[in-house]
C-alpha positions as CSV (number, residue, x, y, z in Angstrom):
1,X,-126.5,-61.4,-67.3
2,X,-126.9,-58.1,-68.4
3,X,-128.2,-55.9,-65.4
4,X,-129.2,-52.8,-67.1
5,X,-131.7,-54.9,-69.2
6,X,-134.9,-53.8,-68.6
7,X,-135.9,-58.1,-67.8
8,X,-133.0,-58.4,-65.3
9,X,-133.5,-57.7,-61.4
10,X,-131.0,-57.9,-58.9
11,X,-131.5,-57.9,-55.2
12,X,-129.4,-59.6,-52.0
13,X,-130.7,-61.9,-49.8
14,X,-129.5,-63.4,-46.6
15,X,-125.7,-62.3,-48.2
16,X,-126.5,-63.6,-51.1
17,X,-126.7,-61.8,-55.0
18,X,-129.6,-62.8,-56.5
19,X,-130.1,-61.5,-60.7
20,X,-133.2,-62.8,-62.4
21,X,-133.9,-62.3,-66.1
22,X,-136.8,-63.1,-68.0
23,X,-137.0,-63.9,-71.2
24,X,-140.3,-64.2,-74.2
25,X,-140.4,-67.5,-74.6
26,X,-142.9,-69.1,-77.4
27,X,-146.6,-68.7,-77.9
28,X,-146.2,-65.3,-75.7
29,X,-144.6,-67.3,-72.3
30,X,-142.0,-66.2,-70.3
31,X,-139.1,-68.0,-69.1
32,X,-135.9,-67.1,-67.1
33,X,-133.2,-67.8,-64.7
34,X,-131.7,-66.7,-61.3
35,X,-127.8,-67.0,-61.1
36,X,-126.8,-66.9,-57.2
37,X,-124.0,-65.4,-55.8
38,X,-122.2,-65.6,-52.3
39,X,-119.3,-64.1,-51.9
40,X,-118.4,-63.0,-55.2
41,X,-118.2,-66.5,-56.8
42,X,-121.1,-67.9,-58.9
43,X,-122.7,-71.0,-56.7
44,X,-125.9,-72.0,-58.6
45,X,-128.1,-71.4,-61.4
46,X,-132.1,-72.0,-60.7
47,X,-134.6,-72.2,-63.7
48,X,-138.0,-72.6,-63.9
49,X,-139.2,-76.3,-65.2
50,X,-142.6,-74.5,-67.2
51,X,-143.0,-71.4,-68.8
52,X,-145.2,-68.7,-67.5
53,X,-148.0,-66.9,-69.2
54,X,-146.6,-63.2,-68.4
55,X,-143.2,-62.0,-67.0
56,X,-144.5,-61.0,-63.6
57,X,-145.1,-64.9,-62.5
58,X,-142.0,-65.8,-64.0
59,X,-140.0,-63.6,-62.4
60,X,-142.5,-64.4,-58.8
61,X,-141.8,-68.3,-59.4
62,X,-137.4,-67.5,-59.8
63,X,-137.2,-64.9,-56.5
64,X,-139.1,-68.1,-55.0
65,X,-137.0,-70.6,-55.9
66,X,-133.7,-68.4,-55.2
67,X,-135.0,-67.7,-51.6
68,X,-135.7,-71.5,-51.3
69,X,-132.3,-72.4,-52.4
70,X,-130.7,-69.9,-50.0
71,X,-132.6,-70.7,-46.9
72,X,-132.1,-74.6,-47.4
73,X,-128.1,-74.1,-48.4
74,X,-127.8,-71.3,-45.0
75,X,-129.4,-74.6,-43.0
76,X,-127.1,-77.3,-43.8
77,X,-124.7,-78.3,-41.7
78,X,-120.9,-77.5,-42.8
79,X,-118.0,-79.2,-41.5
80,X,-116.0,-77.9,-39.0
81,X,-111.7,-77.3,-39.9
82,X,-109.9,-80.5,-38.3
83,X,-107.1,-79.5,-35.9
84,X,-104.5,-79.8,-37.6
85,X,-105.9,-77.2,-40.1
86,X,-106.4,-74.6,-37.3
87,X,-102.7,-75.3,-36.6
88,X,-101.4,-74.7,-39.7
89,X,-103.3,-71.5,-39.5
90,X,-101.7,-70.7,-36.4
91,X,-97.9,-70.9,-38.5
C-alpha cells in the first residue's frame, strides 16, 4: 500500500495497524481494502463484497470491518504453551 496516497489511511487499533485504500472503481463507485497488521507481520486482508457510491462510505464500511475483525480475533481463545515448552524456555 502506498501510504502517502492521497486514498490510503492508516491508524492503530487495539495494537493493531490498520491501512485502508480506496480505489474508483466503475460507473463512479469506490472500492478498497484494509491490510491488518499486529506485530509487524501482515495477518489479514478485509475487502468490501459491493462497491460504494463515493469514497467516504467505502472507506466507513473497511475501518468497520477492520475493527470487527480485531475485536473478534482479541476475543478468541488462544492456547496456552504445554509444560514442557515453558521448560525448554527455562534452558
Amino acid at each position: 500500500m502506498d501510504s502517502d496516497s492521497p486514498s490510503a489511511t492508516r491508524f492503530e487499533y487495539r495494537g493493531w495497524l490498520v491501512e485502508i485504500e480506496v480505489t474508483a472503481a466503475a460507473a463512479g463507485q469506490f472500492a478498497g481494502y484494509a491490510d491488518l497488521r499486529f506485530d509487524g507481520a501482515h495477518k489479514c486482508r478485509v475487502t468490501l463484497a459491493t462497491s460504494r457510491l463515493d469514497s467516504s462510505a467505502a472507506r466507513w464500511a473497511l475501518d468497520s470491518k477492520a475493527r470487527d475483525f480485531v475485536d473478534e480475533w482479541t476475543s478468541r481463545p488462544r492456547p496456552k504453551p504445554s509444560l514442557s515448552e515453558e521448560d525448554e524456555g527455562l534452558q
